[in-house]
C-alpha positions in Angstrom: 17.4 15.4 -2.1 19.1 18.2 -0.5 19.3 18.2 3.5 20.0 20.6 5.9 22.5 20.0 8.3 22.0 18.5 11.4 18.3 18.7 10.3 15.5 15.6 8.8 14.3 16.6 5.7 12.3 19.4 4.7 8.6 19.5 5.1 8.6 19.6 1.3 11.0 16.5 0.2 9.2 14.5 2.9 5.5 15.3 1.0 7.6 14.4 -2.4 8.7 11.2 -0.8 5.2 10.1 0.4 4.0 11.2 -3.3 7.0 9.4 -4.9 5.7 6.0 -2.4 1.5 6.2 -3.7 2.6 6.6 -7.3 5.2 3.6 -6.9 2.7 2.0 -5.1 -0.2 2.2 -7.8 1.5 1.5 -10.5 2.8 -1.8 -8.9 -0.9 -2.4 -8.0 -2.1 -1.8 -11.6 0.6 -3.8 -12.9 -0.2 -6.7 -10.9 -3.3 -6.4 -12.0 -2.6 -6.6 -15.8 -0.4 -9.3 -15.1 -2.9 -11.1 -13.3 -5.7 -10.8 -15.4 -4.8 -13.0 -18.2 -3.7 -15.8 -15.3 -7.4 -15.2 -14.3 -9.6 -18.5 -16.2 -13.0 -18.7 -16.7 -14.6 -22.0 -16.7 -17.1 -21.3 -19.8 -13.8 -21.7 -21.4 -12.1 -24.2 -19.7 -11.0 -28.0 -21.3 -12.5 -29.5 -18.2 -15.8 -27.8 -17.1 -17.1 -27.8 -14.0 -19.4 -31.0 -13.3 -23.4 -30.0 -13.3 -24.0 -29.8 -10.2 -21.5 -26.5 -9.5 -23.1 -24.8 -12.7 -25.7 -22.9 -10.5 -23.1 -22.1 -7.9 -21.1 -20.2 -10.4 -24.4 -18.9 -11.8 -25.3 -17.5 -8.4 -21.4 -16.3 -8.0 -21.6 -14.3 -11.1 -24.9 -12.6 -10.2 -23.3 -11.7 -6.5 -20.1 -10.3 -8.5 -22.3 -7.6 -11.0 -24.3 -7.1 -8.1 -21.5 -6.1 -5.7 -19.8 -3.9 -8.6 -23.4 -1.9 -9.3 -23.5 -1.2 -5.6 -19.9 -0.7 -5.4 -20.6 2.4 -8.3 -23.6 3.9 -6.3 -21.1 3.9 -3.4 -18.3 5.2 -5.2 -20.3 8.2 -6.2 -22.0 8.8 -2.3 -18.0 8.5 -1.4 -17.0 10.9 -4.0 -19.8 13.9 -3.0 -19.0 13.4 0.2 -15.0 14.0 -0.4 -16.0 16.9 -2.0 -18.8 18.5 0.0 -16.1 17.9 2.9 -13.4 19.1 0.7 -15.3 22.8 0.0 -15.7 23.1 3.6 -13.3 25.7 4.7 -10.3 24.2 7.2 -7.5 22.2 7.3 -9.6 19.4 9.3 -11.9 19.3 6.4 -9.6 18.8 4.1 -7.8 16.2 5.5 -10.9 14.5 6.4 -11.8 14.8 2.5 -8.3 13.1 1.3 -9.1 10.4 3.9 -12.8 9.7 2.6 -11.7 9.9 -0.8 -8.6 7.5 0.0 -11.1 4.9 1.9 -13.2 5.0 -1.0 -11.1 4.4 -4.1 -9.2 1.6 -2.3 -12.9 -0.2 -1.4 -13.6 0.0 -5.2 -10.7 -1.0 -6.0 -11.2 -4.1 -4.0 -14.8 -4.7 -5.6 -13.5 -4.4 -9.1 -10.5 -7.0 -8.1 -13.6 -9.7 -7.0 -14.1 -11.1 -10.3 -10.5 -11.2 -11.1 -10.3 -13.6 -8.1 -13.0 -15.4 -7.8 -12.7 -16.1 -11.5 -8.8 -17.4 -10.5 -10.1 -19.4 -8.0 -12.6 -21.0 -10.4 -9.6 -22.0 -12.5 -7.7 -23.1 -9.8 -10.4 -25.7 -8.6 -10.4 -26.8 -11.9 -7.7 -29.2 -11.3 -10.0 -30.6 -8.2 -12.6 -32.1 -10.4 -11.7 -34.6 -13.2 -13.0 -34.7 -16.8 
């Protein structure tokens, strides 16, 4: 990157940094992710399962998990006509305040989708609590 002298950077460099920062940033997130995933255990799988009396517990867990995903899509698309509704609004407030919604929303999916993935870790983490 080329500075002036005596001057910060220019306004475009410093937008090409921030870009540079989110795609770095997403595709450590993603690659956590796909790294994670397989670490992830389920206990239908599992050598040990889970003693009877957990089975409707992680019956109920699962249900809460789709649920929250369907409701996290039906969100996802209010988020996404609102980003864009506020996006073909004329001004620069509007479409900032479009980037932001847009922002907001993605990273709450993305948070939804990562529930399973976590509570299906913590299911295989607990099963070194209860013995065969």
């Amino acid at each position: 990157m080329v500075q002036r002298p005596g001057k910060g950077l220019y306004e475009g460099q410093k937008l090409a940094v921030k870009n540079r920062l989110y795609r770095h940033g997403t595709i450590a997130v993603i690659a956590l992710l796909l790294w994670a995933n397989p670490v992830a255990a389920s206990h239908e799988n599992a050598e040990c399962p889970p003693p009877e009396e957990f089975l409707p517990l992680l019956e109920f867990l699962h249900s809460v998990e789709q649920l929250g995903v369907v409701i996290a899509f039906a969100l996802l698309t209010v988020v996404l006509i609102a980003a864009g509704v506020s996006w073909m609004i004329p001004g620069e407030d509007w479409n900032r305040r479009a980037k932001q919604i847009l922002k907001n929303g993605l990273a709450g999916f993305l948070l939804v989708l990562m529930a399973p993935m976590m509570s299906a870790f913590m299911i295989g983490a607990a099963e070194g609590v209860w013995s065969c």
